[in-house]
ROMI-852102 format. One line per 8 residues: number of its first residue (from 1); for each residue x, y, z of C-alpha. Coordinates in steps of 0.02 Angstrom, whole numbers, plus 50000, padded with zeros to 5 digits. Layout:
N
NUM> X Y Z | ...;
! end
This chain:
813
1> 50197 47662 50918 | 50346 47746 51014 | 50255 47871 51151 | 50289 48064 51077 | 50192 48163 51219 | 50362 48205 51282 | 50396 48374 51389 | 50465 48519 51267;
9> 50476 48380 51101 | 50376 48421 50950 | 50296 48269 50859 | 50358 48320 50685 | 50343 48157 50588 | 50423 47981 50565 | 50622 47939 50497 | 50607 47880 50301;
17> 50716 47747 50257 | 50747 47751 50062 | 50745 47595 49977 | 50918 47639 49870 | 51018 47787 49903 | 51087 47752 49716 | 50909 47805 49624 | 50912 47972 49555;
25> 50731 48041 49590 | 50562 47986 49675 | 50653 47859 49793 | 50543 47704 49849 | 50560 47675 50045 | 50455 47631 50195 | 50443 47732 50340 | 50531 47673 50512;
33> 50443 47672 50696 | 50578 47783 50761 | 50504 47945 50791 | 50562 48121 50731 | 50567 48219 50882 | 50605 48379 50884 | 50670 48477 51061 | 50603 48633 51065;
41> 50752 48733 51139 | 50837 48677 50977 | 50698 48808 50895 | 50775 48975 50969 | 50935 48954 50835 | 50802 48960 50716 | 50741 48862 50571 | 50713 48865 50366;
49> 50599 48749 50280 | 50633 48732 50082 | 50538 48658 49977 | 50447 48680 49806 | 50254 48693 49774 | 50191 48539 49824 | 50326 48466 49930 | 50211 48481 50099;
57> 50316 48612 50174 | 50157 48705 50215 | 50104 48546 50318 | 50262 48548 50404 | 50253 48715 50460 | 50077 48685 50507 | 50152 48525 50609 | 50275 48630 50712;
65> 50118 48777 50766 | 50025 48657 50826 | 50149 48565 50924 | 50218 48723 50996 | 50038 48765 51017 | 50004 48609 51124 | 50180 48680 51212 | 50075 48808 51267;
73> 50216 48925 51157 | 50146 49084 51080 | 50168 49108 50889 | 50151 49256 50772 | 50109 49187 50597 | 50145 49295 50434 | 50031 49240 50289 | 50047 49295 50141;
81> 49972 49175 50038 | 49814 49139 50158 | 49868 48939 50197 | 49901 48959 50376 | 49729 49012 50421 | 49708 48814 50402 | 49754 48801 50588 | 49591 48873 50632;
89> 49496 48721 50529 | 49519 48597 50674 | 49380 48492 50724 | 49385 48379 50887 | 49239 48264 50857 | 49289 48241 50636 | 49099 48239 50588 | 49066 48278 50407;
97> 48973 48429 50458 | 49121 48516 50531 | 49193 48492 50370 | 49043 48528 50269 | 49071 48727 50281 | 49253 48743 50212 | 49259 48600 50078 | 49303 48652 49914;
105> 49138 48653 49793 | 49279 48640 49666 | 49350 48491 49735 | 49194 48418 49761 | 49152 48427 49576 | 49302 48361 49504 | 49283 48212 49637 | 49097 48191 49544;
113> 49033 48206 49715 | 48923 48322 49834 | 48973 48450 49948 | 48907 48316 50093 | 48960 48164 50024 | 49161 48270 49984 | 49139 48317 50162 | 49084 48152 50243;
121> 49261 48083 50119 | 49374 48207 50205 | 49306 48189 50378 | 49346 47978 50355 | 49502 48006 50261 | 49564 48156 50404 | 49507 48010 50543 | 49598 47865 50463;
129> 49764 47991 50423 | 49756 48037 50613 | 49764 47868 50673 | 49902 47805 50545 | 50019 47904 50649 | 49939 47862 50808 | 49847 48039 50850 | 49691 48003 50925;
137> 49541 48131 50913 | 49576 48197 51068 | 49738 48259 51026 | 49632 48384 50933 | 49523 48444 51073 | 49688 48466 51180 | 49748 48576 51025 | 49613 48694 51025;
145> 49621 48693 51240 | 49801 48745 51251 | 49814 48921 51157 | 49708 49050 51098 | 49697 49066 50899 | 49672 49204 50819 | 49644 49282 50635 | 49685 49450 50587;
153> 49677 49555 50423 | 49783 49714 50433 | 49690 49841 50317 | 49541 49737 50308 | 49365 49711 50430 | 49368 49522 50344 | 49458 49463 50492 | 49512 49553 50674;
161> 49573 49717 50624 | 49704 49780 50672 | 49754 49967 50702 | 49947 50007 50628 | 49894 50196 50574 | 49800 50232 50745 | 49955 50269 50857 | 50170 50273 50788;
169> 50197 50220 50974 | 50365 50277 51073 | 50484 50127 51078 | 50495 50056 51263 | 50666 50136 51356 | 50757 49980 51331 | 50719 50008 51123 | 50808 50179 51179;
177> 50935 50116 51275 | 51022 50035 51125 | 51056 50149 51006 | 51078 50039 50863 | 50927 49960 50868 | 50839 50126 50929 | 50907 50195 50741 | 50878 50040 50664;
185> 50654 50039 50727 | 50658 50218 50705 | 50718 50209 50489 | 50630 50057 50483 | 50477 50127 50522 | 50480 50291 50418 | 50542 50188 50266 | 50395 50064 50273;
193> 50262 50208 50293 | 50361 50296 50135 | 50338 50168 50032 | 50171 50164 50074 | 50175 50314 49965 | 50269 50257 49853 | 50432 50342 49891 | 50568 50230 49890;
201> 50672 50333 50010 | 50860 50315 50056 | 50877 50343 50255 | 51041 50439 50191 | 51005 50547 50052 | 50799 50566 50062 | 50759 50738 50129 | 50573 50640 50159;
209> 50658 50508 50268 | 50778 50626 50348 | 50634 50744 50388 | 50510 50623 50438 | 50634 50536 50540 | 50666 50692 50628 | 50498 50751 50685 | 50467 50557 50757;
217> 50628 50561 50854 | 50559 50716 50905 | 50435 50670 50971 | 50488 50506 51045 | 50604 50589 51137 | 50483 50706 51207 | 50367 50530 51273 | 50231 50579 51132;
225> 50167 50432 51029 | 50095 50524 50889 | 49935 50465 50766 | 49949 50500 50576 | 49848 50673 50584 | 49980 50723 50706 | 50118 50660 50602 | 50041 50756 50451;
233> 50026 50915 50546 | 50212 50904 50620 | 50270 50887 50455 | 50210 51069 50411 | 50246 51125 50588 | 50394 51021 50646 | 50408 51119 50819 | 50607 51107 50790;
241> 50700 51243 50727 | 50833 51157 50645 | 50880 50978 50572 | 51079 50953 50576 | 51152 51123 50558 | 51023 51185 50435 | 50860 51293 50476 | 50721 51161 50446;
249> 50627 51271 50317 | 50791 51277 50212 | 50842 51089 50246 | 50649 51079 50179 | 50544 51233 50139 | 50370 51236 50198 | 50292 51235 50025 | 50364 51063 49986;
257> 50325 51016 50158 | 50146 51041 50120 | 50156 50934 49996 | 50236 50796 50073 | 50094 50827 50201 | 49961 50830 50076 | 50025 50649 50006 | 50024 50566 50182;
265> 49852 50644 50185 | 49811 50579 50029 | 49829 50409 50115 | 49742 50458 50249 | 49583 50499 50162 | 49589 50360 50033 | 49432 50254 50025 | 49448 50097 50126;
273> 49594 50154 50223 | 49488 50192 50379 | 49524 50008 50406 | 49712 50029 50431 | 49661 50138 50586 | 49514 50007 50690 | 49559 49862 50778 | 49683 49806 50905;
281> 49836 49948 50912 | 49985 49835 50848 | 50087 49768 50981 | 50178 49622 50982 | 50142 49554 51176 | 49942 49572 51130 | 49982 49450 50986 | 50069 49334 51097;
289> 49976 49317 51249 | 49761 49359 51275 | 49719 49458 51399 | 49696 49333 51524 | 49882 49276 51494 | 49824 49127 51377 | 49953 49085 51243 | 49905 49150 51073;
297> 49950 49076 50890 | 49914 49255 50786 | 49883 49226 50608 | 49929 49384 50508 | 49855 49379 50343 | 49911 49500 50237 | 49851 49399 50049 | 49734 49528 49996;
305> 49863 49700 50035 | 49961 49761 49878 | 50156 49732 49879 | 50180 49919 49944 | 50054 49892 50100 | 50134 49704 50135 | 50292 49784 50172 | 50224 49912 50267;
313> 50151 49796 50377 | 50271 49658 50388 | 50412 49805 50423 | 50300 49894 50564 | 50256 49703 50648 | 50434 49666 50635 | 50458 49848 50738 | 50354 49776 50853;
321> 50421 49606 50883 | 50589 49690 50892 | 50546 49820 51024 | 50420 49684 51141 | 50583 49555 51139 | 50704 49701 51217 | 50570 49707 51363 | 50589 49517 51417;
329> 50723 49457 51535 | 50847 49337 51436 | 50802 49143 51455 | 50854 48987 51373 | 50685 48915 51322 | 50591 48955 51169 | 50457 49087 51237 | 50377 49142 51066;
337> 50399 49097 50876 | 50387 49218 50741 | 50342 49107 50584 | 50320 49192 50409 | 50267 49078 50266 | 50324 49128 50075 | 50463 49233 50140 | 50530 49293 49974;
345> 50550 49471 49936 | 50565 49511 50133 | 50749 49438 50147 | 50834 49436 49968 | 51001 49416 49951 | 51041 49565 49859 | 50908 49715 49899 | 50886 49789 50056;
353> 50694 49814 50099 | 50640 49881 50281 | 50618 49707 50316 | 50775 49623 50282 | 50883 49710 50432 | 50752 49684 50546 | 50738 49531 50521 | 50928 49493 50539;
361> 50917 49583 50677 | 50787 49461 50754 | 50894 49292 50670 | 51059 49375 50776 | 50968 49438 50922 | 50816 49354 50953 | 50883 49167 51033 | 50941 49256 51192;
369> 50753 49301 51213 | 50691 49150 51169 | 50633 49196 51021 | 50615 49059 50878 | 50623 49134 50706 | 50561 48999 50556 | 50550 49052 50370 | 50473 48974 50248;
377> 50514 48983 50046 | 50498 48892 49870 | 50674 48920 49838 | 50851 48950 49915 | 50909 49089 49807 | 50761 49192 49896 | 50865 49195 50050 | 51015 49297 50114;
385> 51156 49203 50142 | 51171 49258 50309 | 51003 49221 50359 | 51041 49009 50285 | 51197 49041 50416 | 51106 49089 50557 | 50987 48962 50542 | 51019 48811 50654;
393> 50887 48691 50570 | 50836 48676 50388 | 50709 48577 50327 | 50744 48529 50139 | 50601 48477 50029 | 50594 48430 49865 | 50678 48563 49748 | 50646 48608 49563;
401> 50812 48627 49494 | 50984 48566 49485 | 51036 48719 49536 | 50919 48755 49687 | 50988 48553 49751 | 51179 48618 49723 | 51160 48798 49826 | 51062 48686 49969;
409> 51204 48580 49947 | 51338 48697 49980 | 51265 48770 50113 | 51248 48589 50202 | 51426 48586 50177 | 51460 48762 50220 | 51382 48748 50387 | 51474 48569 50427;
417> 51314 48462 50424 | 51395 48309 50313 | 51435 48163 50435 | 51333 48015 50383 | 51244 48097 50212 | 51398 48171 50088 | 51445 48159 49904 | 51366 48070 49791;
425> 51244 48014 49916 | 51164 48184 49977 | 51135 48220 49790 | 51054 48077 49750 | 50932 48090 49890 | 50910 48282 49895 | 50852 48254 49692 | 50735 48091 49750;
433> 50633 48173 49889 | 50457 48141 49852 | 50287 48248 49935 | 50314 48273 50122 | 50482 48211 50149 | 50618 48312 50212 | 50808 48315 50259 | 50814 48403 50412;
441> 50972 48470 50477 | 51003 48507 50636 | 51149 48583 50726 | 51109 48495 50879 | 51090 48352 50825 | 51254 48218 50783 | 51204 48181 50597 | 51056 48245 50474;
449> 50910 48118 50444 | 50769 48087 50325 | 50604 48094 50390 | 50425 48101 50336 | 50309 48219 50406 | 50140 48161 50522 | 49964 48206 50471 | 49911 48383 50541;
457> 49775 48393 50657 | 49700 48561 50560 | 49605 48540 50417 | 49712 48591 50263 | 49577 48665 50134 | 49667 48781 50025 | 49703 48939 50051 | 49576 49054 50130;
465> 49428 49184 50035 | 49400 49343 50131 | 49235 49252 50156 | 49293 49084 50241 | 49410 49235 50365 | 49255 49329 50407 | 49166 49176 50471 | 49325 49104 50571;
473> 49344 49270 50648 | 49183 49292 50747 | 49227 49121 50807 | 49412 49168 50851 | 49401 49354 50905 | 49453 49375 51095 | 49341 49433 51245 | 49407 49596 51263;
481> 49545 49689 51238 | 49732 49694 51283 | 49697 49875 51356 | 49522 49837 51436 | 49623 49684 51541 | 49771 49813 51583 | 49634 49968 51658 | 49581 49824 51793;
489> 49565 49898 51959 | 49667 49796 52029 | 49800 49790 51910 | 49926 49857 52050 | 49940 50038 51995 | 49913 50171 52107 | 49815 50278 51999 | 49625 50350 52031;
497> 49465 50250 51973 | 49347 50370 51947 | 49344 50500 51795 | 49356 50685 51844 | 49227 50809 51792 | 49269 50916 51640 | 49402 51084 51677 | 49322 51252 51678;
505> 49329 51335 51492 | 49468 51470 51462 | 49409 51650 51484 | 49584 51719 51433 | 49601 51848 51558 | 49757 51910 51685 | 49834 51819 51813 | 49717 51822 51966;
513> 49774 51875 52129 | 49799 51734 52261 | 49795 51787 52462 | 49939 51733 52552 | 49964 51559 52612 | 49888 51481 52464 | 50006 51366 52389 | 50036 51413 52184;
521> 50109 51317 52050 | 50129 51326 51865 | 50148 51197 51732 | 50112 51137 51553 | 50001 50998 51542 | 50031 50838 51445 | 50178 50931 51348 | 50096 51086 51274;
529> 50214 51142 51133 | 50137 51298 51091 | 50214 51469 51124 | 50190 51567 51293 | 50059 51708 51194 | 49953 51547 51147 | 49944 51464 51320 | 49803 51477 51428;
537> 49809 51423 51616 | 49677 51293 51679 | 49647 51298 51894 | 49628 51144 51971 | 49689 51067 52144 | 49856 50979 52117 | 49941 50855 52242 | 50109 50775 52215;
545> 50182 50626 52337 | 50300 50493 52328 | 50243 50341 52381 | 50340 50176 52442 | 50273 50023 52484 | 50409 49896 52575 | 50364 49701 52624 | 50514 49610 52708;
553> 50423 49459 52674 | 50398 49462 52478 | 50561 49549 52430 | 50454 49720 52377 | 50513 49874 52380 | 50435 49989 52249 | 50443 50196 52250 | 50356 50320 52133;
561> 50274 50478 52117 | 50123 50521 52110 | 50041 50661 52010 | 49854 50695 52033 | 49732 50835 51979 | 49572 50862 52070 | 49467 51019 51931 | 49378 51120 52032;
569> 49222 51231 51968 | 49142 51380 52020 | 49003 51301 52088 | 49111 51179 52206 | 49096 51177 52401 | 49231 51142 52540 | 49132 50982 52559 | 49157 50924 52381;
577> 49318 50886 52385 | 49351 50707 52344 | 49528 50624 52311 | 49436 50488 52242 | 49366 50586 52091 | 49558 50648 52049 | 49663 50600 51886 | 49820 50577 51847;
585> 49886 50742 51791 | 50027 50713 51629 | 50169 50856 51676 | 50338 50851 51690 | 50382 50908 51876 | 50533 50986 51799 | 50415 51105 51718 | 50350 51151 51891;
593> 50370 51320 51950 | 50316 51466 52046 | 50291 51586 51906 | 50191 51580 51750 | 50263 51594 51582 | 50278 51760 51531 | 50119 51826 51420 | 49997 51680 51449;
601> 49796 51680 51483 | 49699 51618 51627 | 49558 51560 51658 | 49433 51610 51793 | 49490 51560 51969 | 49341 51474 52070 | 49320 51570 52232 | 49362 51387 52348;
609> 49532 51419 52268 | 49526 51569 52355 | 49553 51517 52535 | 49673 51448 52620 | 49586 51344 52766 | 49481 51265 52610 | 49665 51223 52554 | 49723 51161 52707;
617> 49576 51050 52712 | 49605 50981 52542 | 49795 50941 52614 | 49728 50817 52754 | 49619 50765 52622 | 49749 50715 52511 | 49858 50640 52655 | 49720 50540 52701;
625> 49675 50472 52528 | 49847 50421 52521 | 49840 50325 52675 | 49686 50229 52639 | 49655 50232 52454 | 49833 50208 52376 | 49852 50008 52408 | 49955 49934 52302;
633> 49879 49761 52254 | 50007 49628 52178 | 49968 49453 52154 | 50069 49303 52208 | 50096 49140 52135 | 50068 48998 52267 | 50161 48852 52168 | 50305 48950 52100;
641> 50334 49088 52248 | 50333 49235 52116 | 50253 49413 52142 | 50196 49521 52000 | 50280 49672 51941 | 50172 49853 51987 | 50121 49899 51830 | 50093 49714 51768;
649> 49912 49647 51699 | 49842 49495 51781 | 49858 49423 51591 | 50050 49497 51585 | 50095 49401 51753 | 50019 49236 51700 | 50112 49207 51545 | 50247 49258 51623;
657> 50220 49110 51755 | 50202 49019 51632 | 50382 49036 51564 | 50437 49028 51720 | 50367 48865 51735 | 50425 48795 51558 | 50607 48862 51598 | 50604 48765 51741;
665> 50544 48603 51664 | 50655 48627 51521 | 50817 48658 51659 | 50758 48498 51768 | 50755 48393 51591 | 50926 48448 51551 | 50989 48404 51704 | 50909 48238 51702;
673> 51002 48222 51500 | 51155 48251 51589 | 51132 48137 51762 | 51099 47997 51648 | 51230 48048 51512 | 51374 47950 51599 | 51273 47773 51613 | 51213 47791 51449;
681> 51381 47826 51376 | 51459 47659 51480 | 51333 47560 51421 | 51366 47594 51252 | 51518 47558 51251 | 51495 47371 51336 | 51356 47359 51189 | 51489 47407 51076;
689> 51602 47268 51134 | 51466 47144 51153 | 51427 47188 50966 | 51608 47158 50905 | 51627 46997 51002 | 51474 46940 50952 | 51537 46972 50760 | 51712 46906 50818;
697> 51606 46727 50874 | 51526 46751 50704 | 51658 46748 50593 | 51757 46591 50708 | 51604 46507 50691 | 51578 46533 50512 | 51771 46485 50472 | 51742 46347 50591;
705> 51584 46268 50480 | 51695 46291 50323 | 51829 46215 50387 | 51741 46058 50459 | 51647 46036 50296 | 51810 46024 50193 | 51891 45921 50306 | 51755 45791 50333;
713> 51723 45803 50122 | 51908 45798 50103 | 51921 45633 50227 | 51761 45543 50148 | 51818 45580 49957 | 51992 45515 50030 | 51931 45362 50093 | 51808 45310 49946;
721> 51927 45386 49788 | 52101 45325 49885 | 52082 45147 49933 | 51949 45001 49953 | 52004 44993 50140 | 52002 45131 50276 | 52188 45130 50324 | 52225 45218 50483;
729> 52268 45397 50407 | 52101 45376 50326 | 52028 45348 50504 | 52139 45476 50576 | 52078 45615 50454 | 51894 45578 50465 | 51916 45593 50668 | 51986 45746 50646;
737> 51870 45800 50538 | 51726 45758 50664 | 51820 45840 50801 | 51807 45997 50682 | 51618 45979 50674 | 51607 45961 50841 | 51682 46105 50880 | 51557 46206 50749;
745> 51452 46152 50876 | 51546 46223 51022 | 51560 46395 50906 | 51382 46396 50879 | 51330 46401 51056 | 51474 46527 51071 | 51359 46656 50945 | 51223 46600 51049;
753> 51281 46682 51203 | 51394 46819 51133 | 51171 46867 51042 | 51118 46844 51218 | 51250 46978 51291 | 51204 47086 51152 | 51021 47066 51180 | 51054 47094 51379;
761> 51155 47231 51329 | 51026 47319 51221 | 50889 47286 51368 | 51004 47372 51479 | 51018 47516 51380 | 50820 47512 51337 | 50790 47525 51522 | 50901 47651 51538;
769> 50798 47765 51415 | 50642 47713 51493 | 50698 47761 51660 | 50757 47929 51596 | 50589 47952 51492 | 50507 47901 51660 | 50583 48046 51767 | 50576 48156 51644;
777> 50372 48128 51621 | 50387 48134 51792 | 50418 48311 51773 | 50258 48348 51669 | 50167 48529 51675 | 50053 48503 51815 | 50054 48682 51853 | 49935 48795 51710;
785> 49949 48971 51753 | 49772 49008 51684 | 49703 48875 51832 | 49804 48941 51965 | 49726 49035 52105 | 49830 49178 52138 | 49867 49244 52303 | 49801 49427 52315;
793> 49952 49558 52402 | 49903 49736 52477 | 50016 49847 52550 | 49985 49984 52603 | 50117 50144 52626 | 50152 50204 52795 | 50134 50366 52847 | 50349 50368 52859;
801> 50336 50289 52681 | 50224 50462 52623 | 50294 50595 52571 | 50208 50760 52510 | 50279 50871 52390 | 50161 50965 52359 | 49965 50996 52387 | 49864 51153 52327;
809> 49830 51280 52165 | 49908 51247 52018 | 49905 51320 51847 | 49912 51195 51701 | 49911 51242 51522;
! end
């Protein structure tokens, strides 16, 4: 069998070669040895597979995973139906007793047999599929090796949870950059959680959307990511005075806001719900990558949520995706694939769920980010049109009406895919495709072509219990968490290690008086929105720096500020003062200022606050904890010369190597395609003349035999029907006639050697492919970021590179 362990080519199956084109339905056939390869770059136009129940377009989409798994590409998987879980069933060593646990009793019984001996069929009948279409075992073992997999259950504890109530996080500034898309996350998200309520809100008209809407951008703006009891409580208490030109309690008066409020809580409090809030926080790059930068295929299973709660979820993952893909830099090679299976109801034609213009957005947007979207569905009526358009590869199955094959039709024709299949012809083989054979379509590709699909590594049981989840995710569920990875020591920020002790307690007395030359400050901590009367002033130490750090040699040169608090008690001595045991202190410096706000409390002042040598101290203090402590620690990629970013994870920077890496195989292969383009073309065309000459000695030779076999037939009959005696014309014409079979001799050896060029010819070109195949193995992915040692880089800032704002007493409320 041809090799398909080719860089950045998905094995997807074998070309099908239909016996008669002319047959209606169920066309007979045999499948070729040319492979069905499919070039992952083509994936980032996206893809649609259609095909009815029982066509095998959930083993197709199973296929592609697990190739772009091997790819070491990161998937998100929607499921709504619980099939794709099936890529968790994968079993390197195909003993029956893998198999044992997640046969189907049912099965079992209608095949009169025992859950062992069912198990011991499926193991030998997975084994002998597998090798039919020449996947060994350990094509299995590399599977599992090459990404992380992963189930989760939103709502649920039967798989990973995941938390999607815990936190409405702020959209990254380059969400708030555009403001289109900004708009577009911001209604999607307060439409999903409305529904949720069942309040099917217009974004326009709704005063619940509007308002709701509102106190999120609110609050966004303001760098607050809000939970759901805060969202509940702004809704009574919006901390806005006005929404458009109206007074918020007459846009919305506060007794209907309570109980808007009280439905949201509602929610809150339902039984079960608690789930919605444990788990992972959702966020898109924890899907894709582990902590330790591993590739992850994410299975989302949302079977067992009500219609309401799947498009909540679907509409708030979609937010996600969205936001994590404005993040990345813009790259050519497919970096993640968002796969949903069942998609109908999420992109309809006519209706306009949350979902539907996010995911345009992504089918429009995504491909510059490398972002592969694929959708799967029974039918093509369950489908915007403009999604079919955008799609650059469909995958048609076998269909279930007349109607269904005409709309799939059109849309072939609509999107100029008929070159070798049109007419006549494309409807009799869209109506004859039998179980797991496809037409795929492909824009990059010169013609559309019929293919079968290969066996799938993962064991396809059915459709998943909450059961057969729980026990794949104990097996699946990740070391630790995305944040756990991120709060590293070393993960290059310059922030403190060790937790401070509590802050004194609020005594709500008078401003205390400070003796001259201690340095004052006031501020509101972490974004206080309460009035002046209601704020109460907390002492601590405060120091304030910016920082660089410069390296000719890498190409670094990073500034920031730093913002530190250092709580001091009553109890504390001059000797207690430790840098090391400061925070990070969450004010805005443009809230900074000399004087309190007018009518606020404050706390006792600790008597080291008092003097100013004690402060002077803490000021060398602080300089020198700057000097020493504040390294910043980047790490450094030997093999492809890259440095990580400051505030990047040692799990961020080695997926991101890894891209790197793939983007540069992926550019080398093209530019092999393309070196190699010119030959290839010139020695098509001599195999195109060789061909026609050889058809041109063909045809001579063919007229030639004819012609020699009438004229020695017409001599012979002459000479026995014409006289008794061979008179010279007699002898002339049978000559002649030899002559003529002699030179169907001399013809014959002309085909001979006109086959010969063409076989030379088609060796030529053979070796040409081989030698291209050759360099481009040649460029295999030697490099894995997860094996690379990385180079540790600390720098450390100068005292020039130093620079102290401020260091002394300051008043946070």
């Amino acid at each position: 069998m041809q090799d398909y362990e080719k860089l950045g080519a998905f094995y997807l199956g074998r070309r099908w070669i239909p016996a008669s084109a002319g047959q209606a339905r169920e066309l007979g056939g045999e499948l070729a040895e040319e492979l069905i390869l499919y070039d992952s770059p083509d994936l980032t136009t996206h893809a649609v597979i259609i095909g009815m129940t029982g066509s095998g377009k959930t083993g197709l989409g199973i296929s592609l995973l697990e190739e772009a798994a091997i790819d070491k590409v990161p998937v998100i998987a929607i499921d709504p139906k619980g099939d794709l879980g099936n890529l968790l069933l994968t079993f390197p060593e195909l003993k029956p007793a893998d198999f044992e646990p997640w046969v189907d009793p049912g099965a079992a019984a209608a095949a009169s047999q025992s859950v062992s001996e069912f198990a011991a069929a499926e193991a030998s009948r997975w084994r002998q599929g597998l090798a039919d279409w020449g996947q060994a075992p350990e094509r299995i073992a590399r599977l599992k090796a090459a990404a992380d997999f992963a189930i989760y259950t939103p709502g649920s504890t039967a798989g990973m949870p995941i938390s999607v109530l815990g936190s409405f996080k702020a959209p990254p500034e380059q969400l708030k950059a555009d403001p289109d898309l900004y708009r577009q996350h911001l209604l999607g998200l307060v439409t999903g959680l409305l529904a949720l309520i069942s309040i099917d809100a217009d974004p326009l008209t709704s005063r619940e959307h509007i308002l709701l809407s509102a106190v999120l951008d609110h609050q966004w703006q303001a760098g607050q990511s809000p939970d759901l009891p805060a969202l509940i409580g702004a809704v009574q208490n919006p901390g806005m005075s006005k929404i458009g030109v109206l007074d918020v309690d007459t846009f919305y008066p506060p007794k209907e806001r309570f109980t808007l409020a009280m439905r949201l809580n509602n929610l809150l409090a339902a039984p079960g719900f608690q789930a919605w809030t444990e788990g992972q926080p959702l966020d898109a790059g924890a899907l894709l990558f582990s902590p330790d930068g591993r590739p992850r295929v994410s299975v989302l299973t949302i079977a067992h949520l009500s219609d309401s709660e799947r498009m909540f979820f679907v509409t708030l993952l979609l937010n996600a995706l969205v936001a994590w893909m404005r993040t990345q830099p813009g790259t050519s090679s497919l970096r993640a694939i968002l796969y949903m299976d069942e998609v109908a109801g999420y992109l309809p034609p006519v209706a306009a769920p949350p979902s539907k213009a996010l995911m345009l957005t992504l089918l429009k947007q995504a491909r510059a980010f490398g972002v592969g979207v694929v959708l799967s569905t029974q039918n093509p009526v369950d489908l915007d049109y403009k999604a079919l358009s955008n799609a650059g590869t469909w995958f048609i199955g076998r269909l279930q009406t007349d109607g269904d094959r005409q709309r799939v039709r059109d849309g072939l024709k609509s999107a100029a895919a008929m070159t070798a299949l049109d007419g006549n012809n494309l409807d009799s083989i869209l109506a004859g495709l039998g179980k797991r054979t496809f037409l795929m379509h492909n824009v990059h590709e010169k013609a559309p072509v019929l293919m079968q699909t290969r066996w799938v590594m993962s064991y396809l049981r059915g459709p998943l219990t909450r059961d057969d989840i729980r026990r794949l995710s104990v097996a699946a569920a990740p070391a630790s968490t995305p944040e756990s990875a991120s709060a590293t020591p070393d993960s290059g920020k310059p922030t403190p290690t060790t937790p401070a002790s509590s802050p004194p307690s609020a005594s709500g007395g008078t401003r205390p008086l400070v003796p001259p030359g201690v340095p004052e400050r006031f501020a509101v901590h972490g974004g206080n929105s309460g009035t002046a009367e209601k704020l109460v002033y907390q002492p601590q130490l405060l120091g304030i720096a910016r920082l660089s750090w410069v390296s000719a040699r890498y190409g670094i040169n990073i500034q920031r500020d730093l913002v530190v608090g250092l709580p001091v008690g009553p109890d504390t001595d001059r000797r207690q003062i430790d840098w090391r045991q400061a925070e990070v202190a969450e004010i805005d410096l443009a809230s900074l200022t000399e004087t309190p706000a007018a009518g606020a409390a404050f706390a006792d002042l600790p008597p080291l606050l008092t003097q100013a040598a004690t402060l002077k101290f803490a000021q060398q203090q602080f300089d020198h904890w700057l000097r020493t402590e504040q390294a910043l620690v980047l790490r450094r990629s030997p093999s492809l010369k890259l440095v990580s970013n400051p505030d990047e994870s040692e799990g961020e920077f080695r997926a991101r190597l890894q891209l790197k890496a793939r983007e540069a195989r992926d550019e080398a292969a093209a530019a092999l395609r393309t070196k190699y383009a010119s030959q290839n073309a010139s020695l098509e065309e001599r195999l195109r003349r060789a061909q026609q000459a050889e058809q041109r000695e063909q045809e001579q030779a063919t007229g030639s035999k004819i012609d020699a076999a009438l004229s020695v037939g017409t001599a012979v009959l002459g000479a026995i029907f014409g006289r008794r005696k061979l008179s010279t014309t007699s002898t002339s014409r049978i000559t002649a006639a030899m002559r003529k079979a002699g030179n169907v001799q001399r013809q014959t050896g002309d085909v001979s050697r006109a086959a010969e060029t063409v076989a030379q010819r088609e060796a030529e070109l053979q070796e040409l492919n081989d030698c291209l195949q050759r360099d481009i193995s040649a460029l295999d992915e030697t490099f894995d970021a997860q094996k690379e040692v990385l180079e540790e880089i600390t720098l450390r800032p100068k005292s020039a590179d130093i620079n102290v704002r401020f260091c002394g007493l300051a008043w946070l409320a």
